[in-house]
MILOTOR-136923 format. One line per 10 residues: their letters; for each residue x, y, z of C-alpha. Coordinates in nm, 4 decimals. Example, Ala and Ser with C-alpha at 12.3 -4.5 7.8 and 13.67 -1.06 7.14 Angstrom:
<nodes>
as) 1.2300 -0.4500 0.7800 | 1.3670 -0.1060 0.7140
</nodes>
This chain:
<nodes>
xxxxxxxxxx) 0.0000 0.0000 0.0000 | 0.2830 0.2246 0.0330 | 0.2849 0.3517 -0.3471 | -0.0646 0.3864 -0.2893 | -0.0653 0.6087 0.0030 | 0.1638 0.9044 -0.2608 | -0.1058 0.9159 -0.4977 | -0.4168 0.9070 -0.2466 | -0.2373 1.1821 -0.0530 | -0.2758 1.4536 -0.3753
xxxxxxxxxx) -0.6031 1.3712 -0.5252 | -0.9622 1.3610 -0.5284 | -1.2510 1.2132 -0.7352 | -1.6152 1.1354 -0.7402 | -1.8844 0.9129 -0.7958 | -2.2680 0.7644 -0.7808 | -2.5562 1.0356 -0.7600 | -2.5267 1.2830 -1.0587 | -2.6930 1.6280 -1.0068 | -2.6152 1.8218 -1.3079
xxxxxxxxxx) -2.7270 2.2091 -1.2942 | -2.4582 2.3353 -1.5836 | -2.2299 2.1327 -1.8531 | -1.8666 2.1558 -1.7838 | -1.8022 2.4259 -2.0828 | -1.4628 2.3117 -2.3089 | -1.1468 2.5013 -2.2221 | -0.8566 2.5817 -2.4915 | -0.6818 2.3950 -2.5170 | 2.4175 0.8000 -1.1499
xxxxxxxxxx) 2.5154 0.9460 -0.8621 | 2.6225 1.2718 -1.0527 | 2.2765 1.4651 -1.2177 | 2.2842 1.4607 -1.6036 | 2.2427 1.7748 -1.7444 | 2.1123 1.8342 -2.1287 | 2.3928 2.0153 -2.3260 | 2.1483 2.2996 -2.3751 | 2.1183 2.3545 -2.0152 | 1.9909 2.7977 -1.9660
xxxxxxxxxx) 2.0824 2.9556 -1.6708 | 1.9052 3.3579 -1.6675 | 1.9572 3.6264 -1.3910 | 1.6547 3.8130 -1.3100 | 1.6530 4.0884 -1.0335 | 1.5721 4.0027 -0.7006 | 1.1791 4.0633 -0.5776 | 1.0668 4.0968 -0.1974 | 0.9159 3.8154 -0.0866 | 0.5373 3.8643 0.0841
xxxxxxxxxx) 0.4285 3.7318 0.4226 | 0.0458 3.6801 0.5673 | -0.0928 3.6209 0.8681 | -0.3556 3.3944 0.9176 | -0.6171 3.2709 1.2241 | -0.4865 2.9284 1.2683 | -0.7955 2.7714 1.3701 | -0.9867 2.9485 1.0681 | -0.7198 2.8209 0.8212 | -0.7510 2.4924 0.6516
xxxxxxxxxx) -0.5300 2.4366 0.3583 | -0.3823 2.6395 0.0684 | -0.5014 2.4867 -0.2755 | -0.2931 2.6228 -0.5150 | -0.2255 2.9204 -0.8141 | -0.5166 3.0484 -0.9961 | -0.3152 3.2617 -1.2222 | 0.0583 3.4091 -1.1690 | -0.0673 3.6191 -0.8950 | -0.3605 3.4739 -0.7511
xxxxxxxxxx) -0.3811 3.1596 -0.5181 | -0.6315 2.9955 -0.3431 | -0.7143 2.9257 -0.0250 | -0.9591 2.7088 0.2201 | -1.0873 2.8732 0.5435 | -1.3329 2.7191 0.7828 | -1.4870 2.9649 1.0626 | -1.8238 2.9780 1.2527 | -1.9496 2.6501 1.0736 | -1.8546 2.8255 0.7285
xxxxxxxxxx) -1.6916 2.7202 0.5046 | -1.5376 2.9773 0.2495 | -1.2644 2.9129 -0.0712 | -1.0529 3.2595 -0.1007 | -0.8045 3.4019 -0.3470 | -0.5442 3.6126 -0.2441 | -0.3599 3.9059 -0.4852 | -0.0248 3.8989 -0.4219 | 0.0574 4.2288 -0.5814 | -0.1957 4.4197 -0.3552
xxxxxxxxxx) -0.2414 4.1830 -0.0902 | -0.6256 4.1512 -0.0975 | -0.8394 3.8860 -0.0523 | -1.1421 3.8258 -0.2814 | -1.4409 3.5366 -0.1782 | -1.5103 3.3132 -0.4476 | -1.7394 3.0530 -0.2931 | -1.8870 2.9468 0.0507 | -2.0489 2.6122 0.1958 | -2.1749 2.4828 0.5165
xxxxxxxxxx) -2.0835 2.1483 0.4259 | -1.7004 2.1140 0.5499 | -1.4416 2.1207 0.2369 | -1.2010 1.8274 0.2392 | -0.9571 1.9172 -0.0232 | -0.9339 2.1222 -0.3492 | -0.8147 2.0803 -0.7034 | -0.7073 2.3206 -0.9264 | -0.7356 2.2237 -1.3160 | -0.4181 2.3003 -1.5049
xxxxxxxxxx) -0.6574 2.5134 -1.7307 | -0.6780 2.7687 -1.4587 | -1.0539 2.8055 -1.5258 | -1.2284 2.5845 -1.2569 | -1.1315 2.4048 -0.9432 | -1.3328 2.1037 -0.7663 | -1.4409 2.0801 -0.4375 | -1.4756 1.7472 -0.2417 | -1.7109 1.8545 0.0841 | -1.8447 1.5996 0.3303
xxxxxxxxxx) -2.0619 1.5817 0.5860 | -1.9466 1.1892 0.7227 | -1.6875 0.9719 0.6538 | -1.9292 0.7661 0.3789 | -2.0572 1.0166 0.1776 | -1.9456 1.3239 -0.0071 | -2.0350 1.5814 -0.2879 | -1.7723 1.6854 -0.5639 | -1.8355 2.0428 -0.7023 | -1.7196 2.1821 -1.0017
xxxxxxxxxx) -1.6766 2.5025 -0.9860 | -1.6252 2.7821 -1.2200 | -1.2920 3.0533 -1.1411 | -1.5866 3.3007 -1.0539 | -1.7723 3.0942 -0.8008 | -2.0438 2.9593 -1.0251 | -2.0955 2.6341 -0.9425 | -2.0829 2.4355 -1.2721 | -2.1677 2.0576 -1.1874 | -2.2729 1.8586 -0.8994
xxxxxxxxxx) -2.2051 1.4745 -0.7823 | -2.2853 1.3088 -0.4815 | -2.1643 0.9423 -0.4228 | -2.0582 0.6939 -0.1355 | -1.6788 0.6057 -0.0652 | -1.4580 0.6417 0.2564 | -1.1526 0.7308 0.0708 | -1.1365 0.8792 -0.3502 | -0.8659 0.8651 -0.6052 | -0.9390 1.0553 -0.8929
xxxxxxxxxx) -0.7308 1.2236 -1.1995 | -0.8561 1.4924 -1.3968 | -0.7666 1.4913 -1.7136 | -0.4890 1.7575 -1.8224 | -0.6280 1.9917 -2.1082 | -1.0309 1.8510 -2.1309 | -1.1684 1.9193 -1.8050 | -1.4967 1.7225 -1.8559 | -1.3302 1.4334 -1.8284 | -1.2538 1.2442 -1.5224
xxxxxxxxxx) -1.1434 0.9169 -1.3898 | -1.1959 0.8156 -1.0491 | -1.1911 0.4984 -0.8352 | -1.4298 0.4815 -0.5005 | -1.2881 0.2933 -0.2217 | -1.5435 0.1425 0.0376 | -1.4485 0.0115 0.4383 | -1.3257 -0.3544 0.3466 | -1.0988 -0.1678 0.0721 | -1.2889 -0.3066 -0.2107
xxxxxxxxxx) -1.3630 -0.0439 -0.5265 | -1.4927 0.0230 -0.8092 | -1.3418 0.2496 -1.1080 | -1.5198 0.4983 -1.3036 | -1.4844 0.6929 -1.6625 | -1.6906 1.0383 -1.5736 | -1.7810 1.2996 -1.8808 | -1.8991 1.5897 -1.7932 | -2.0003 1.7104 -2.1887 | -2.2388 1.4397 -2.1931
xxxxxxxxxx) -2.2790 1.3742 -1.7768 | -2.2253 0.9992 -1.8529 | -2.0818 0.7478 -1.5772 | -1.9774 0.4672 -1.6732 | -1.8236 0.1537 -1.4944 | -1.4881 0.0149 -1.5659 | -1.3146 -0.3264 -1.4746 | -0.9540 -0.2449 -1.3903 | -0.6945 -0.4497 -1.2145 | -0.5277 -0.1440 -1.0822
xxxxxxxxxx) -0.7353 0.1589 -0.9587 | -0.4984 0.3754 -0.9764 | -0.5439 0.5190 -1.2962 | -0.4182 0.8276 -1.5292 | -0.5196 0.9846 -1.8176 | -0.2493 0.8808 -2.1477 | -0.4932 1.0425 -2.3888 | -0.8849 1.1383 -2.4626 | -0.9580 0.7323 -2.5521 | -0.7379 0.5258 -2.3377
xxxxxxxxxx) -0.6143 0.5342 -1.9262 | -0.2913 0.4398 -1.8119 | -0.2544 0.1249 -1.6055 | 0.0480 0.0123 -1.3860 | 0.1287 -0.3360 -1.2998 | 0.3048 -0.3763 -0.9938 | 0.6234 -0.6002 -0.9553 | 0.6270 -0.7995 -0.6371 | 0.8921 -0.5446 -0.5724 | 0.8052 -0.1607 -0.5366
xxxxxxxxxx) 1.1899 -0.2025 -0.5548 | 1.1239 -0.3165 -0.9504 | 0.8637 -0.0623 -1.0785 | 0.5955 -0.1420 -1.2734 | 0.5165 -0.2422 -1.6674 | 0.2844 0.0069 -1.8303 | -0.0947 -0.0927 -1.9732 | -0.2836 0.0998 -2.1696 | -0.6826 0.0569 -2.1179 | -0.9040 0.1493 -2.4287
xxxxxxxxxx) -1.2239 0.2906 -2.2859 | -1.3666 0.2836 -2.6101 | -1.3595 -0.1280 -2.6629 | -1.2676 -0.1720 -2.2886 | -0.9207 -0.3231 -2.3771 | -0.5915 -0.3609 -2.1838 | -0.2603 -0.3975 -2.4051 | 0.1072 -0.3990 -2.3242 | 0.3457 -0.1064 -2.4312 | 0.6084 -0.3092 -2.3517
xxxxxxxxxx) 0.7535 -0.0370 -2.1072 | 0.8861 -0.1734 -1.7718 | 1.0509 -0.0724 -1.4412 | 0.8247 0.2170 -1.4854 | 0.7638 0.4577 -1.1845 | 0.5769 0.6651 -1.2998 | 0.3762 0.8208 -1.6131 | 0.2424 1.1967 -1.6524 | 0.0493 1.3743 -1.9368 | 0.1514 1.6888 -1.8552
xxxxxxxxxx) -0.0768 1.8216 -2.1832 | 0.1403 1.8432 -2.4923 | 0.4020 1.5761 -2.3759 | 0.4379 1.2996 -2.1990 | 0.7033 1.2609 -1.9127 | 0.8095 0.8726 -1.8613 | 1.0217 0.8014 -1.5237 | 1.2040 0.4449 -1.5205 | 1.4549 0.2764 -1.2462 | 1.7895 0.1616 -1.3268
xxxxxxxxxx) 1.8673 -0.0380 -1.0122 | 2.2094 -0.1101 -1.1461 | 2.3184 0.2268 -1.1622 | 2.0892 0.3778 -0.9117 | 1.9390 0.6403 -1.0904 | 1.6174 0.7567 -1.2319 | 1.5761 0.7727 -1.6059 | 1.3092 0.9967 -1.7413 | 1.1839 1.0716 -2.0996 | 0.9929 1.3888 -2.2132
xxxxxxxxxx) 0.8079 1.2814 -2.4992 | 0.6016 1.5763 -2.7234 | 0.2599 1.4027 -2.8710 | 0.3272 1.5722 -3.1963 | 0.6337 1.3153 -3.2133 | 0.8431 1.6024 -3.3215 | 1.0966 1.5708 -2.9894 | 1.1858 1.4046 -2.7020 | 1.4026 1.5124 -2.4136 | 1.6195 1.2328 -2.2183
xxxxxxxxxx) 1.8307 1.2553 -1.8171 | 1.9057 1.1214 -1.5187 | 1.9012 1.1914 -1.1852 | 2.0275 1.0310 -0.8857 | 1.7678 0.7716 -0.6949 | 1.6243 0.8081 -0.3879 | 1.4803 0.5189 -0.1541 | 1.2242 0.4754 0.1576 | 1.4186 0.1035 0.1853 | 1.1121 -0.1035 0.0476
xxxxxxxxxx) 1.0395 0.1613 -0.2810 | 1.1661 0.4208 -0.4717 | 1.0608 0.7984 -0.4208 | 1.0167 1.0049 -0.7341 | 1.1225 1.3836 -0.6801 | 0.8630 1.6451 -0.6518 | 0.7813 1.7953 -0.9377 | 0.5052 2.0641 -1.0567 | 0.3778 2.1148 -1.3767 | 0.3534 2.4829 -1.4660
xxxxxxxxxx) 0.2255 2.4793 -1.8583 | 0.1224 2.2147 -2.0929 | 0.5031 2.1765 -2.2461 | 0.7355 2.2184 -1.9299 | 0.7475 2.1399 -1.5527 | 0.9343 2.2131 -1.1999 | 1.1593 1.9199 -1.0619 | 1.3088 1.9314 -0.7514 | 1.5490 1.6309 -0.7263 | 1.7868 1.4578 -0.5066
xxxxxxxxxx) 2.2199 1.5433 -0.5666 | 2.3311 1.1951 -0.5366 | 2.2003 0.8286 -0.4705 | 2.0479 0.8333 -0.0810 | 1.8021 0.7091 0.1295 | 1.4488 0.9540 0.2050 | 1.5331 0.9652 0.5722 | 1.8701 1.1236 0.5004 | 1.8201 1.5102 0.5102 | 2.1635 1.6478 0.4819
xxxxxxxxxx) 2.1744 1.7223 0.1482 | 1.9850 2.0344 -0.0265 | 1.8057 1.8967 -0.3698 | 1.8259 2.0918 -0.6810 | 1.5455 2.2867 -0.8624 | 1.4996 2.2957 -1.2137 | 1.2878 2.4284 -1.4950 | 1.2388 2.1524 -1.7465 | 1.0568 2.1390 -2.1124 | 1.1670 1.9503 -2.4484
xxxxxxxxxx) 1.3777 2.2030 -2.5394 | 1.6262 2.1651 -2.2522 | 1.6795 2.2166 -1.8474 | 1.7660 2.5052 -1.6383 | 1.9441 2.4947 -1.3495 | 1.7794 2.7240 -1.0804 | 1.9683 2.6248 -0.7552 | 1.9285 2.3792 -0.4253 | 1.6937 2.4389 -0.1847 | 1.5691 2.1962 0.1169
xxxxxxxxxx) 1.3535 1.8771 -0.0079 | 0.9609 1.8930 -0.0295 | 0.6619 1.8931 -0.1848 | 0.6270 2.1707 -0.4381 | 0.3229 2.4287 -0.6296 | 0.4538 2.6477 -0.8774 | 0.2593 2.9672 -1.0778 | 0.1939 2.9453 -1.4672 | 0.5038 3.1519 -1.4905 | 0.7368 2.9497 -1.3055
xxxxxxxxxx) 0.8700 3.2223 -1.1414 | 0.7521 3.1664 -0.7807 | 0.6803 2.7972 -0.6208 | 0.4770 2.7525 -0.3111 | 0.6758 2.4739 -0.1053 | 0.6806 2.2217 0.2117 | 0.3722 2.0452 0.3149 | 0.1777 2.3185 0.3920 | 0.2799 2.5387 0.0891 | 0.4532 2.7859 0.3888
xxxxxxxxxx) 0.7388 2.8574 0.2166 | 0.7439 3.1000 -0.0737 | 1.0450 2.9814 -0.3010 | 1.1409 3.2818 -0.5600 | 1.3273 3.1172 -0.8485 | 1.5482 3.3314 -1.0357 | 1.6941 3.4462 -0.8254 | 1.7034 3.1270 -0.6100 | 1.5312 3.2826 -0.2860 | 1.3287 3.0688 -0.0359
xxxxxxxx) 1.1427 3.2123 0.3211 | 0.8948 3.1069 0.4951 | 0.5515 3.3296 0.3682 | 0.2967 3.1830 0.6056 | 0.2453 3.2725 0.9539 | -0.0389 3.1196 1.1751 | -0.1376 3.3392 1.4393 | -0.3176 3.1562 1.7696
</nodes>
């Protein structure tokens, strides 16, 4: 369950009950690290770094960037429940929606035009909202589950895949499209799930191992298929909309192997980085996808175990036409704007990490 655990931890999904009130509208669409010959490096000038203060028992989570200067938050007060944005630039807060039903957890779609909502009100039943950047609430679902997985496809935001997870961990998987609010039922051997493209999911069949990886399906939902690739030792898999970013173990050498492939077929990007281990699996660096052809990685400076802290990681910019090298910071989770110019880091998203310059502080303070 332990590779299980990562993905539950970051997403959300929905199921059963359909309530439709508005169509979801179509948006437009080693031990040393190996570094791509046409590695950038740029100097920008340095920017003051903001700070808020917020009522720790009104503050809930931070979801993420809504543009380059806006990000949203989750505050619960006075049986309320409210989702904010905050303006960086001119430090104001603006409410976009509010509940009485407590918010569990947010979702931002890489579109930037709509965010979901998964609110509760027990541990066996739950609504998902789709909601519009303005606060118009798009779509409504209600289903049953004790825990959700769910991943929302990259650039067609009616489209969903989710699996429902009941007390005696049982499931059941689900294909959800919002153009034509149609649910339907899939058999999968792995409910874990991701979007390759519009017609066909990603599935991952575990090794004995979590030490070996896993070889790479791909389901047809069309003719409810499964066929090989004939990819292995694969650790991962992530449409990050124009490309398609492939991350493979090389136990021999200890390092992680990734491929940035563009859809077009027109290039593909290829590097290492050094592997990092929990003892029984390997843990993929953080990484944050920022526009549909590039992405942030933070990754580890040579071979180690996860418990081993001692070492800063280093930050890069990444797309097909080459890395930049932004600097070493501390190792953790990471949220970074469209513009890649600011990341939102550690567990909480309390530190605000400026990237060129490298410049990290801690931006959140929680008052009593």
């Amino acid at each position: 369950m332990g590779k299980i655990v990562l993905l539950l931890f970051c997403i959300i999904c929905l199921q059963g009950c359909i309530e439709t009130e508005i169509s979801i509208p179509e948006v437009e669409k080693e031990n040393e690290v190996s570094i791509p010959s046409d590695t950038e490096v740029v100097e920008k000038n340095d920017q003051a770094i903001p700070s808020i203060f917020l009522d720790n028992n009104a503050f809930h989570s931070v979801v993420g960037w809504l543009s380059n200067e806006e990000i949203i938050f989750i505050f619960t007060e006075n049986g309320l429940w409210s989702v904010k944005s905050y303006t960086v630039p001119t430090s104001t807060w603006r409410t976009i929606y509010t509940t009485t039903t407590p918010i569990i957890q947010g979702t931002i779609h890489p579109s930037k035009e709509m965010f979901l909502l998964h609110t509760s009100k027990d541990s066996t039943s739950a609504e998902i909202q789709f909601v519009h950047k303005n606060g118009v609430v798009l779509q409504s679902l209600s289903f049953e589950s004790a825990e959700i997985y769910m991943d929302w496809h990259p650039t067609n935001p009616n489209l969903v895949v989710f699996s429902t997870f009941y007390e005696d961990w049982t499931y059941s998987t689900f294909v959800y499209d919002g153009s034509s609010q149609e649910l339907k039922s899939i058999e999968i051997e792995n409910p874990f799930v991701k979007w390759f493209d519009e017609e066909n999911l990603m599935v991952f069949r575990w090794s004995e191992s979590g030490l070996d990886g896993s070889e790479l399906l791909l389901y047809s939902i069309l003719d409810r298929t499964l066929k090989p690739t004939g990819k292995e030792k694969i650790l991962n898999v992530t449409n990050i909309g124009e490309a398609m970013l492939y991350i493979q173990i090389n136990e021999e050498k200890k390092q992680f192997e990734y491929r940035l492939e563009a859809f077009n077929g027109s290039k593909q990007l290829e590097w290492v980085t050094p592997a990092v281990s929990n003892y029984s699996e390997w843990v993929t660096p953080s990484m944050s996808i920022v526009s549909p052809t590039e992405f942030m990685l933070l990754h580890a400076k040579e071979s180690r175990n996860q418990d081993d802290v001692s070492q800063k990681s280093i930050l890069s910019k990444i797309s097909i036409g080459g890395q930049q090298i932004l600097g070493e910071i501390e190792e953790q989770p990471i949220s970074c704007s469209p513009n890649a110019e600011t990341c939102l880091g550690g567990y909480a998203e309390e530190n605000w990490i400026q990237t060129i310059p490298l410049k990290e502080e801690k931006w959140i303070y929680l008052n009593e």
